[in-house]
C-alpha positions as CSV (number, residue, x, y, z in Angstrom):
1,X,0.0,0.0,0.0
2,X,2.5,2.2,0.5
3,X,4.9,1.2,-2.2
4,X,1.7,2.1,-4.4
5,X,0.9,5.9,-3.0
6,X,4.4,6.5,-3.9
7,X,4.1,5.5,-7.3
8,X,1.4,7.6,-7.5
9,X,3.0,10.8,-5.8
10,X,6.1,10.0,-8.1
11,X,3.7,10.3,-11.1
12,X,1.6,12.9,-10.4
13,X,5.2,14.8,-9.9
14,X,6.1,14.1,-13.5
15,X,3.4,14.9,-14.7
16,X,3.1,18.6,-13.1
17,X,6.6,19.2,-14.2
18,X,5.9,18.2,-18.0
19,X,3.2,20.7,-17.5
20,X,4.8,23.4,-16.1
21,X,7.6,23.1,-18.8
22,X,4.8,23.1,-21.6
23,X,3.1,26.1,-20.4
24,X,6.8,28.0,-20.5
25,X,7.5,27.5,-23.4
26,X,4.1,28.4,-24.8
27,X,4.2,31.6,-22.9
28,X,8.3,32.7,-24.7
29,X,8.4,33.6,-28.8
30,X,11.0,33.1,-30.8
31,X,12.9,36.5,-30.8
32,X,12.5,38.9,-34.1
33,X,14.9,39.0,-36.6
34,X,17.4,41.2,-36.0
35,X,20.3,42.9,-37.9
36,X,23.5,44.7,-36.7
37,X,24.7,48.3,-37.7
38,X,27.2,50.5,-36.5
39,X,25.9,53.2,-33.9
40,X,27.9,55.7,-32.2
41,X,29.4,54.5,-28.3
42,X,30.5,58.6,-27.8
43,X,28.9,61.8,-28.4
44,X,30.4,62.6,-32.2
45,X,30.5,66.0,-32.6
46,X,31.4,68.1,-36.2
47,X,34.5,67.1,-37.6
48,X,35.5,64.7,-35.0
49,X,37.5,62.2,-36.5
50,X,35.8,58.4,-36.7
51,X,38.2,55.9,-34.4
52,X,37.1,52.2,-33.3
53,X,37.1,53.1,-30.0
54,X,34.1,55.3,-30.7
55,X,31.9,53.2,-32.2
56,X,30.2,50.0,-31.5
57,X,27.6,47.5,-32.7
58,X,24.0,46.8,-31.7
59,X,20.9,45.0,-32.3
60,X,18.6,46.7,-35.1
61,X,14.8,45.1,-35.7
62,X,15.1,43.9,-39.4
63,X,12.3,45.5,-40.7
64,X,13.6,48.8,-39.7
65,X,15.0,50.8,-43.0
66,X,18.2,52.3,-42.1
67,X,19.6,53.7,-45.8
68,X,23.0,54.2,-45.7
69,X,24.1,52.5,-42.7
70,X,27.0,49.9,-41.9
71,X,27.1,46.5,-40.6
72,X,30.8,46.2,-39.8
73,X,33.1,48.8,-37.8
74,X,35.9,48.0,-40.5
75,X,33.7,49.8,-43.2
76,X,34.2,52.8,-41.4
77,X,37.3,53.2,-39.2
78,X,39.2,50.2,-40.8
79,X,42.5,50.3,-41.9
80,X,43.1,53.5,-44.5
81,X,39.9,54.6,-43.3
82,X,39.9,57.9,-42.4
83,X,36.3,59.9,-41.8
84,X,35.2,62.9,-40.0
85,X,31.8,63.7,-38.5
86,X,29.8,66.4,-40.3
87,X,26.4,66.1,-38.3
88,X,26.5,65.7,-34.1
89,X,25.5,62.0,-33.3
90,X,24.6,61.2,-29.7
91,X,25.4,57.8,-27.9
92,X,23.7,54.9,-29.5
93,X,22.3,57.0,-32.7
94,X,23.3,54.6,-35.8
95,X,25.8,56.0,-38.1
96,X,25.5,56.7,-41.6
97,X,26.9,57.8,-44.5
98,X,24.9,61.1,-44.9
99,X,26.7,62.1,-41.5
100,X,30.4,61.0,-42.3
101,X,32.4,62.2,-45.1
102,X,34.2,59.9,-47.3
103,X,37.6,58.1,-46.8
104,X,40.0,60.8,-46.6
105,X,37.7,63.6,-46.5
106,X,37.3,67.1,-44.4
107,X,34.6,68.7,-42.2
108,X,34.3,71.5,-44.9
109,X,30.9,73.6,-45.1
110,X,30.3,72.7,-48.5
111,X,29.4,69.1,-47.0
112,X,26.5,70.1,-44.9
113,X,25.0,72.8,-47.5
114,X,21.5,70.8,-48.4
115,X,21.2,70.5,-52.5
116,X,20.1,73.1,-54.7
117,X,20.9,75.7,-51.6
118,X,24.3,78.0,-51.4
119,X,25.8,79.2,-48.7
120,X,26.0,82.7,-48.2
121,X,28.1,84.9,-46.0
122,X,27.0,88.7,-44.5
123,X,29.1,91.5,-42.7
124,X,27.3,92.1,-38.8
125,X,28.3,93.3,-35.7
126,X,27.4,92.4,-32.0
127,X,24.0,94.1,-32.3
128,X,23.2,93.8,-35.6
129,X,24.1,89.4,-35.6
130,X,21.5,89.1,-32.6
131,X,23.7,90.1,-29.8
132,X,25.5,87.0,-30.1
133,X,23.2,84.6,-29.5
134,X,22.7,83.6,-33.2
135,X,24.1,80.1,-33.3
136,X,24.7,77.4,-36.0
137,X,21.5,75.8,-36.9
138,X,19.4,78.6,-36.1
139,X,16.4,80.2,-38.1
140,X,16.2,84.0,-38.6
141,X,15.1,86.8,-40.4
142,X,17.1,89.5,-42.7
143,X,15.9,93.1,-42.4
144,X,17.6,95.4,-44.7
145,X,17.7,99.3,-43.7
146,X,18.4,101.6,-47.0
147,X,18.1,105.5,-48.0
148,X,14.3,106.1,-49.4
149,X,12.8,108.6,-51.8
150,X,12.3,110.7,-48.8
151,X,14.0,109.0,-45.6
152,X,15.1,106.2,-44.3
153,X,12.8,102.9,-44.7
154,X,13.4,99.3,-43.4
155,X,12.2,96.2,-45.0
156,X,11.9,92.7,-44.2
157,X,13.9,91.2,-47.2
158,X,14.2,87.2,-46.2
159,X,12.3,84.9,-43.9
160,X,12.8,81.8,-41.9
161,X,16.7,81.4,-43.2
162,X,18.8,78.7,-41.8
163,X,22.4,79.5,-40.5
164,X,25.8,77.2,-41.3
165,X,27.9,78.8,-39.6
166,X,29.0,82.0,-37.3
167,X,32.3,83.1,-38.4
168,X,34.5,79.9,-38.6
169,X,32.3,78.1,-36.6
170,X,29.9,75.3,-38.1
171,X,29.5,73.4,-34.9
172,X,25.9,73.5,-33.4
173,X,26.7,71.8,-30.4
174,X,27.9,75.3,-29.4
175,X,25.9,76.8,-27.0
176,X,27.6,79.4,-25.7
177,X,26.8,83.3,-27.3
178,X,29.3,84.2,-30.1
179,X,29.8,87.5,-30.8
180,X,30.3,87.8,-34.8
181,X,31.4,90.1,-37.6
182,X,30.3,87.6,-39.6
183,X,27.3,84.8,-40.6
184,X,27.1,82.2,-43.4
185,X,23.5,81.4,-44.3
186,X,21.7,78.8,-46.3
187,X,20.1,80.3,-49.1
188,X,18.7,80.1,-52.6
189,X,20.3,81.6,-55.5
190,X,17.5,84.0,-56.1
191,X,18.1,84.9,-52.2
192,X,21.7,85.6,-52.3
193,X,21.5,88.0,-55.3
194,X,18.9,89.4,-52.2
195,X,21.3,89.7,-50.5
196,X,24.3,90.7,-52.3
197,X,22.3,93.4,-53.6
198,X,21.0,95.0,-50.2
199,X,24.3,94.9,-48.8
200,X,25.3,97.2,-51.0
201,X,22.6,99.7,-51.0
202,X,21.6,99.1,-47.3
203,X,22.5,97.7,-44.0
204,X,21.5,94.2,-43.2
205,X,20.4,93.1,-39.3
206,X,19.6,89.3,-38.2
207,X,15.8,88.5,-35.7
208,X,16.3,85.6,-34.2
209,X,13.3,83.2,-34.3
210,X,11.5,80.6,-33.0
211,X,13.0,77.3,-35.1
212,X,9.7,75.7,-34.5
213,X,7.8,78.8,-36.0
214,X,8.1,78.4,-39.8
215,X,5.6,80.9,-40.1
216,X,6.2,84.2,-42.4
217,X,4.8,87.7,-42.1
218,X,3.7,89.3,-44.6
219,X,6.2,89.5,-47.4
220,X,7.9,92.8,-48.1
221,X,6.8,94.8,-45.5
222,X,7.8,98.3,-45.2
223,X,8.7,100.7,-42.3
224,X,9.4,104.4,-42.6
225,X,10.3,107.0,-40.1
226,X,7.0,108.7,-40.7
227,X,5.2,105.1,-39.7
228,X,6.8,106.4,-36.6
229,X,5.1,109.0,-35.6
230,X,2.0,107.7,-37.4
231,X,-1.0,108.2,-35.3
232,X,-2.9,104.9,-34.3
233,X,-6.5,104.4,-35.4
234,X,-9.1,103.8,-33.0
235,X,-10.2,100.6,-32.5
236,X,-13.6,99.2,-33.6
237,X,-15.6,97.2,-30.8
238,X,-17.1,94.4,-32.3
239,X,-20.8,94.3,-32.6
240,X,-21.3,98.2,-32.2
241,X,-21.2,99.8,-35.6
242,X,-19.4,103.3,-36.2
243,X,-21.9,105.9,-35.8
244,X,-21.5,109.1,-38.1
245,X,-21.6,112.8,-36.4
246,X,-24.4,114.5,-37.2
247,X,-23.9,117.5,-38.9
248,X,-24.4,120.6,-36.8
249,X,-27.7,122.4,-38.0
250,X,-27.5,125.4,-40.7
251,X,-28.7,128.7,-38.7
252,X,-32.1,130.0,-39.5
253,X,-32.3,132.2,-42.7
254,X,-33.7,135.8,-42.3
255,X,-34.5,139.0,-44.0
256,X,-34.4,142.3,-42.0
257,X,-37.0,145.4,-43.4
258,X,-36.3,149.1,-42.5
259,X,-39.2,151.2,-42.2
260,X,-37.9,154.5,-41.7
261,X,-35.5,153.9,-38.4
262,X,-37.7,151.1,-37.2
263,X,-36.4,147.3,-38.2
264,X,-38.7,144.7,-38.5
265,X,-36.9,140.8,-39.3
266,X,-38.3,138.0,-41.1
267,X,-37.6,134.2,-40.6
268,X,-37.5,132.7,-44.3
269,X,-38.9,129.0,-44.4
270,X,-37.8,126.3,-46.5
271,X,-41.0,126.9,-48.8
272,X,-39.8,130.6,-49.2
273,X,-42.1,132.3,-47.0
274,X,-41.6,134.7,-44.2
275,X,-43.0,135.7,-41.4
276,X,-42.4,136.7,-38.0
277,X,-43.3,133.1,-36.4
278,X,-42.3,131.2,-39.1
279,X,-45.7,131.8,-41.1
280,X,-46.8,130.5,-44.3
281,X,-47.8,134.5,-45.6
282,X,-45.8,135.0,-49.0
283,X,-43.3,138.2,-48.5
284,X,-44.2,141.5,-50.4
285,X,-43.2,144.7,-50.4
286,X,-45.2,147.5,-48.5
287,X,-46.9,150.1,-50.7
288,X,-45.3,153.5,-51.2
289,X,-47.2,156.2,-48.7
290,X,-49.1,158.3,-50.8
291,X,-47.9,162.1,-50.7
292,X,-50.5,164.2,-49.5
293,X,-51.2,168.0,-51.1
294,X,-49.7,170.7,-49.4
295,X,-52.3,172.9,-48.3
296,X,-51.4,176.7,-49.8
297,X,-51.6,179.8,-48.1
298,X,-54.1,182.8,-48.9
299,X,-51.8,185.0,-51.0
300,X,-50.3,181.9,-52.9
301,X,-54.1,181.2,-53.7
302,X,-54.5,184.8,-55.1
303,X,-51.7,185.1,-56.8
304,X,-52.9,181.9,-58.9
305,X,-56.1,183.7,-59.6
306,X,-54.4,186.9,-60.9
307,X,-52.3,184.5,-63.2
308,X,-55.1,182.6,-64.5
């Protein structure tokens, strides 16, 4: 009896461990496919040369699309191999070949200047290049100040322009404020014949802007010194309408009548009469006083007669 319920114990024992192994390895998946590229193991910053110590390999999921990158550390920093950084790479940020230059080549500007763009450098000063604060990478605006017809008149002349470089410096891992006499933006042809051509007739300042504000103002907007002194309308509250001034009211119309040293006036109406109280009588002129005979004296009387 007892030999049995230890067959039994024994059995049910395998059993729960056959189960308990079935149910593990339901529960784990095969791991994904996987492929391996080159990342960064430092911070690379811009024109950092590529070494083997600063690089390493990881684990990529295959179906991630990675064009350009490497599967081997000897494609990069092999032997004869000799790269420089042009873009920034952080720790663990794959590397590829839009970010290194080629086998023997130089952080120059003209690798990082994006196609169908030109570089283009300006004359500023600590005020006029943002105080220094402008920095590689940055987005701003190019005002351009210049003589007028009349005075002196500011325009914006470019918008939303992306800077290479301050000075000699292309680096934007710089975060410290440069103060430059000079800045080398990214521009279009059309935009540096802009400004080539305002430079010369004008001064040129920098606005530093928000890089995640794309948005543009309105395009060729000018500025005068007499937009200075301009005086501000008067604002409009919504929902009330502007109410014209009435016109003040024309003064009464009237005639004034001498009879001998007395004066009489008239108030003329709209229909052309007169009258004192604003009647409806028609004006017209008084009859002439008919002159009475003189009466003649006795002798004037007789000396008629004789006459006759």
């Amino acid at each position: 009896m007892k030999l049995r319920s230890i067959l039994l114990i024994a059995i049910s024992l395998v059993f729960g461990v056959f189960a308990i192994a079935l149910i593990n390895n339901r529960g784990q998946s095969a791991p994904p496919p996987s492929v391996q590229v080159v990342a960064a193991k430092v911070r690379l910053n811009f024109g950092d040369h590529v070494k083997p110590e600063s690089l390493r390999v990881m684990n990529f999921p295959a179906d991630t699309v990675l064009e350009g990158a490497f599967a081997k550390i000897e494609e990069i920093a092999g032997p004869g191999e000799d790269r420089v950084v042009l873009r920034p790479m952080a720790p663990g940020e794959p590397v590829l070949a839009s970010k290194i230059s080629g086998t023997g080549g130089k952080a120059t500007l003209s690798t990082v200047v994006e196609k169908g763009m030109r570089a283009m450098t300006i004359r500023v000063n600590d005020v006029t290049g943002g105080g220094g604060f402008v920095l590689p990478q940055d987005r701003v605006d190019v005002l351009l100040t210049r003589n007028g017809t009349d005075a002196k008149q500011t325009i914006v002349l470019l918008q939303n322009i992306k800077v290479l470089g301050i000075d000699q410096q292309a680096d934007e891992q710089k975060d410290k404020p440069i103060v430059a006499k000079a800045v080398t933006l990214e521009v279009t042809p059309d935009e540096a014949q802009k400004l080539t051509l305002g430079s010369s007739v004008g001064s040129l300042s920098l606005l530093l802007r928000n890089y995640a504000n794309p948005d543009v103002a309105a395009p060729n907007s000018v500025l005068s010194i007499d937009d200075l002194f301009a005086p501000k309308p008067t604002p409009v509250v919504a929902g009330k309408p502007e109410v014209a001034p009435k016109a003040a009211a024309a003064p009464p119309r009237r005639i004034e009548i001498m009879r001998g040293t007395d004066p009489t006036s008239y108030d003329v109406n709209k229909d052309g009469s007169v009258g004192p109280d604003n009647s409806n009588a028609k004006m017209t002129a008084p009859k002439a006083a008919t002159p009475k005979p003189a009466k003649l004296g006795a002798r004037q009387q007789t000396a008629e007669q004789v006459s006759d």
